[in-house]
Structures are given as structure tokens and as C-alpha cells.
N, C-alpha and C positions, 0 to 999 in steps of 0.2 A: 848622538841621535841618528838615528835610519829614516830616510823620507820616502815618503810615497814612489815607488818605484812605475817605470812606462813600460806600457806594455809590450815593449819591443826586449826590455829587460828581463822583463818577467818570463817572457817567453825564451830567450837566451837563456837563462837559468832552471828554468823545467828542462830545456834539452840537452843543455851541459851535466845535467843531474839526474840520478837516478836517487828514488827515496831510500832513505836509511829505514822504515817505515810502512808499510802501507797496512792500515789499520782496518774493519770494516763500513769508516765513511771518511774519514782523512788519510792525506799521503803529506809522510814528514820528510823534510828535506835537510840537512845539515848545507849553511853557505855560509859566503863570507861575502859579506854588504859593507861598504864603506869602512874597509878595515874592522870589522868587528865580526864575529862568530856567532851565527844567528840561525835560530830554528823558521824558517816556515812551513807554515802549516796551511794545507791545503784543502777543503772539502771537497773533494773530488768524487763523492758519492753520498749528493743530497735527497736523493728520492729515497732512502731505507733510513733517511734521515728521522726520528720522530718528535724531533722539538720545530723549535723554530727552522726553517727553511732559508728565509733571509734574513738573520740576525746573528752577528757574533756578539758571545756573553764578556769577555775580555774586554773589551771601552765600557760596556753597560756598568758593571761590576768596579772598574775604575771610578768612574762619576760615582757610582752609590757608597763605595767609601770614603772618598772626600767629601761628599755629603753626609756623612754621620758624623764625621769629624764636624761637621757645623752643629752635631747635637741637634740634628732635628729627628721628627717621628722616621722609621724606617720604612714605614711605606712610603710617604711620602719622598723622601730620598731614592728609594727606587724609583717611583714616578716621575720624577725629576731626572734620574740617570737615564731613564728609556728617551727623553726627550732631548738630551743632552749628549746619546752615544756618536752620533755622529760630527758631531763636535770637534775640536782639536782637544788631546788625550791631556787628563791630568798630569804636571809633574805630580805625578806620588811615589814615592817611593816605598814600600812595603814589605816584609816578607811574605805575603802571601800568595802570589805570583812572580813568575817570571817578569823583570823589566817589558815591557810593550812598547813597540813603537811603530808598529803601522796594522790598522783595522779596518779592510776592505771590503766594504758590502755591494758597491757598484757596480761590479762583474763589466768595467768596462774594459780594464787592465788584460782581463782573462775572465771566463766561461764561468769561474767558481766566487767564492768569498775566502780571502786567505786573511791572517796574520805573519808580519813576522816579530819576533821577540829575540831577547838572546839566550841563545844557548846554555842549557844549563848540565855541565860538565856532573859526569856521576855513574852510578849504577840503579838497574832499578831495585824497588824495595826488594822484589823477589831472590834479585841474587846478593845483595846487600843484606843478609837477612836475618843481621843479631837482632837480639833481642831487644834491646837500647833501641833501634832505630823502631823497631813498631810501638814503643813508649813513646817515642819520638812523634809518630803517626798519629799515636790519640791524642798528645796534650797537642798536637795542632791542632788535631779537628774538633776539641772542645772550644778552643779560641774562637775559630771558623765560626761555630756554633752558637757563640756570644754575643747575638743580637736576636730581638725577638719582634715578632709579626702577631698582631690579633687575626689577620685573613691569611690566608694564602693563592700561591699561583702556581697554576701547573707548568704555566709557557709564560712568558715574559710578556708576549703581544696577544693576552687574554686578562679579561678582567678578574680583580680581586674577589673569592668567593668566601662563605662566611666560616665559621669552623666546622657548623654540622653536619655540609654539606662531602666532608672530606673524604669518608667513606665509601659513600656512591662513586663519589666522583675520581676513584680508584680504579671500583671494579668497573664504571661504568667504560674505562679508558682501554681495559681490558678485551671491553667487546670489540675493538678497532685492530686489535691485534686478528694476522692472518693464522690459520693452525690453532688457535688455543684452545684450549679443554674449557666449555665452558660450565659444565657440572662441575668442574671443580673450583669455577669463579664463585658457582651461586655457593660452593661450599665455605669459603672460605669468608664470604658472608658473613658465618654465626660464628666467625673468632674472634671479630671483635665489638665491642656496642659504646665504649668510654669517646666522648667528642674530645678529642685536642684541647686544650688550655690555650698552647701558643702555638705559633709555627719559626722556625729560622729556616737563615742560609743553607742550603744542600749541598755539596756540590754533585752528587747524582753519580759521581763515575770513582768513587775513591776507594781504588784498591792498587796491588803492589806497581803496575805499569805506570801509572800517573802521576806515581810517587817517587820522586828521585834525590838518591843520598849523595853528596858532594861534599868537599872540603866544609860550603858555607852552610852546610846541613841541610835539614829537609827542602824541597821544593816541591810542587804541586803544580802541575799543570794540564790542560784538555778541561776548559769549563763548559762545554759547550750545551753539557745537559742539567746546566745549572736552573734548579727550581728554589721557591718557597712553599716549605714543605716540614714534614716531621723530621726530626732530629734522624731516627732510627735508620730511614733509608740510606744513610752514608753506613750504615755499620753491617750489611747483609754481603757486598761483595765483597771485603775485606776476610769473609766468614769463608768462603768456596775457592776463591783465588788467595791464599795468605803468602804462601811461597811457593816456589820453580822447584819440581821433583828434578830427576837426575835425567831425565828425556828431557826437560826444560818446558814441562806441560804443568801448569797449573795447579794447586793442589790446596786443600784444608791443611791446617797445621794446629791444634787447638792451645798449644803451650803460644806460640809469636799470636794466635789470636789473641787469647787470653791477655796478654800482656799490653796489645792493642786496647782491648777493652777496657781492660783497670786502670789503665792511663788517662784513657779518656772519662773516665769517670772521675778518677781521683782530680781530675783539672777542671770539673766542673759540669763538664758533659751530663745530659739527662737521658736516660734509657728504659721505658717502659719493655717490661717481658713481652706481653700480651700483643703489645703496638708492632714489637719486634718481630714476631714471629707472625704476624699479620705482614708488613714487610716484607720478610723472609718468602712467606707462599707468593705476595704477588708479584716477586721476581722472580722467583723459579718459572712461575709460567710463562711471562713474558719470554725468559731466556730460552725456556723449549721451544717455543715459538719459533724466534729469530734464531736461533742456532738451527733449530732443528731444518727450517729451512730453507738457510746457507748451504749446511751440509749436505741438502739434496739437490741445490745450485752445484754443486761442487767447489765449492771455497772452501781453504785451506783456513783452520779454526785457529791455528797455532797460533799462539801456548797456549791457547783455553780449551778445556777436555769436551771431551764428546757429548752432546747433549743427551745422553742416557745417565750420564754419572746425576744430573740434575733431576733428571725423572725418579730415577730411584731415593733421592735427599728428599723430594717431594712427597713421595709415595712415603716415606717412614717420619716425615713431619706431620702430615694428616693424620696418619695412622696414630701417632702421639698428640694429637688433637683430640682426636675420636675416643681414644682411650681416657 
């Protein structure tokens, strides 16, 4: 076990260290803490943040699965875990994350909110990238997927909302966004009118980068934009980023998608079309947004492609709408 590190440590360690990493809101470090080989993870860029600002999802999501494991309702158990994250961390043991053992939201250590966990030795999906291992990718994430919600939450430190209101409460998220097309929010509107049944676990960010193949097979890690939400929204970025071209930029692949998909079906996973490609549009927009600009900040997008390639997937999704 890794203990709470002082910030005179912390600070020796950012400047012994350059990140193996820098993402567009964390910076990963590869160290070694008390004889063991540990990733931290740093938020070093929380204002383009758009979830929680001072909350890490890793101790929250710990407490709510040893909470389910008592078999109680699962909100409930979430509501109990948000209350419970700052807590000393369960022993759980699981595959579903990295081991965890320090979750910092204090920022007295240092300026930001980090974890550290341990290192999990691998490749990512994208250069890992037989086809086994994205079968591999869906029957996790139908696991993942195997708990269900009558409300959902957009943010952790927001109230429970009812199913109806899913919807709106989409495109309405949409208006917050800088740069977005909002003719094509209000379009996007009449694609879908069916209210949700149930909601599950998200995890919000699940595509090849997150995903890393090792001796002990899949791992999963970066929950930080973990919602209760539709199934579907985990299965739209695996769609645009499925593997690393030969520039090492990002790319669709439909055969290692496909395989992605069937798995995750055949393991139980539920995927409406309709819901899907609703999904589908209100990420595209979102990513044009925030990529688009990035790219006019001048931040380096790599490996993810240009925010044109998404306007044009958009542009020939609607267009397969309308039609």
C-alpha cells in the first residue's frame, strides 16, 4: 500500500519527473513510490475540465461497488459512496480498475487533485489491436454495464433526475458548450422521442487510450468522466478512434469495431440504434467544439485527427437522418 504522500514529496516528484503523458486535462507520470511502480495522475488542467471540478471518480466508484456487493438499490449505493469518498479507500479488490491507493482532493499537497495507482504494464488498445482484444473490450464493458439506475446523473455532485427528462437534459448541456452549432442541437432534437427504461454505469471516456492490454489482460483506466447515463454513450468513441493509423492518429476501423460491438452484445450489453446515433450527433458536436478550439489555441491534438474529419461524419450522419 502507497500512503498519502507530503507535499514536499509531491513536489520532488513533479520535478524529478517529466510526464510520460500530457493529455488535454491531466498529466501522467510513471514513479516509483515505496518500492512499487505507480502511475500518477494529475489534473493539471481543471478549468476545460467539464465534470466535476473538485471530485475524483476512483474512491467514489470504489465505495459504490462494495456497496453493491451489500445488495443494496444502486442509487442508493451511489449515494452512499459520494458520502463515503473521502473516507479511507475500500480494500476491494476487482478487475475493473487499476489497484488505487491514494485519492487527493485537498489540494493542499499541491495546486491540483491527483491519484496515485499502480501501474498497469501494456499497450494501448490502439496498437494492441487484434481482434480478441476488442471482443475483449465489449464483454468488459457489458459487465461495466450490468447494473441498472431508474434516474440518472449527469455529474456525481448533481441531483438525481427522472427518465423524461434525459433528453433536454442532453441538448440542454449542449447550450454550455463554447463554438457549437446550435441549429444542429435543435436538429438533432427530432432523432429521438423513446424516454429511457433504465440508466447504468458510463464510463464516459471508453476508447483505445483508456484501454490497456497486459499480460493480466484488459485494464481500464481515466474515470474521471464517469456518469449515470445511457448504455450507448460508451460505444460512440470506440466508433471514431478504434485504432492508430500508421502516423499513429486515430482512426475508424469497422471490422475491430464491429467485433467491439458483437461482444458487447453477445455478453449482454443493450444498444438501441436510434438512442445510438442520437449519441453519436451529440458527441460529434461537442468534439467540434472542444477540438475545434484547441486547435485554434494551438494544442497539439495528437493522436486524435483533425476536428474536420468529425464535421464531415456529422455532416453525412444528419444527412442519413434527413434522408
Amino acid at each position: 500500500m502507497v500512503y498519502r504522500l507530503s507535499s514536499k514529496q509531491l513536489s520532488q516528484i513533479l520535478a524529478e519527473h517529466h510526464p510520460v503523458s500530457r493529455g488535454a486535462i491531466n498529466n501522467i507520470y510513471s514513479v516509483e513510490i515505496d518500492g512499487r511502480h505507480c502511475c500518477l495522475r494529475v489534473r493539471a488542467r481543471p478549468e476545460i475540465f467539464a465534470y466535476e471540478h473538485d471530485m475524483l471518480k476512483e474512491p467514489v466508484l470504489l465505495h459504490f461497488w462494495q456497496a453493491i456487493g451489500d445488495e443494496i438499490d444502486a442509487e442508493a449505493a451511489l449515494d452512499l459512496a459520494l458520502l463515503n469518498r473521502t473516507s479511507s479507500l475500500p480494500n476491494l479488490q476487482n478487475s475493473i480498475m487499476p489497484t488505487l491507493h491514494v485519492a487527493d482532493e485537498t489540494k493542499q499537497a499541491i495546486e491540483h487533485l491527483y491519484t496515485i495507482s499502480d501501474w498497469v504494464e501494456g499497450q494501448g488498445l490502439a496498437r494492441a489491436n487484434e481482434l480478441n482484444n476488442y471482443r475483449q473490450a465489449g464483454t468488459y464493458l457489458a459487465r461495466l454495464h450490468d447494473v441498472s439506475f431508474k434516474r440518472f446523473r449527469n455529474r456525481f455532485n448533481e441531483p438525481w433526475l427522472e427518465a423524461p427528462a434525459w433528453k433536454d437534459t442532453m441538448l440542454a448541456s449542449l447550450k454550455l458548450v463554447p463554438n457549437v452549432d446550435m441549429a444542429k442541437v435543435e436538429a438533432a432534437a427530432d432523432y429521438l422521442e423513446e424516454v429511457p427504461s433504465s440508466f447504468t454505469l458510463v464510463h464516459n471516456d471508453f476508447h483505445p487510450m483508456n484501454l490497456i492490454v497486459g499480460e493480466q489482460g484488459l485494464s481500464v483506466v481515466d474515470w474521471d468522466n464517469a456518469v449515470i447515463s445511457v448504455p450507448e454513450m460508451d460505444l460512440v468513441k470506440m466508433k471514431y478512434w478504434t485504432c492508430a493509423g500508421d502516423d499513429g492518429v486515430f482512426k475508424p476501423c469497422a471490422e475491430r469495431y464491429n467485433a467491439f460491438l458483437n461482444a458487447y452484445r453477445d455478453s449482454g450489453g443493450f444498444c438501441d440504434a436510434k438512442r445510438l446515433r442520437f449519441c453519436e450527433i451529440i458527441w460529434l458536436l461537442r468534439i467540434i467544439a472542444f477540438d475545434g478550439t484547441r486547435k485554434a489555441q494551438g494544442a497539439n491534438l495528437f493522436p486524435f485527427p483533425d476536428p474536420q474529419i468529425y464535421v464531415e461524419a456529422l455532416g453525412a450522419l444528419m444527412a442519413q437522418e434527413a434522408a
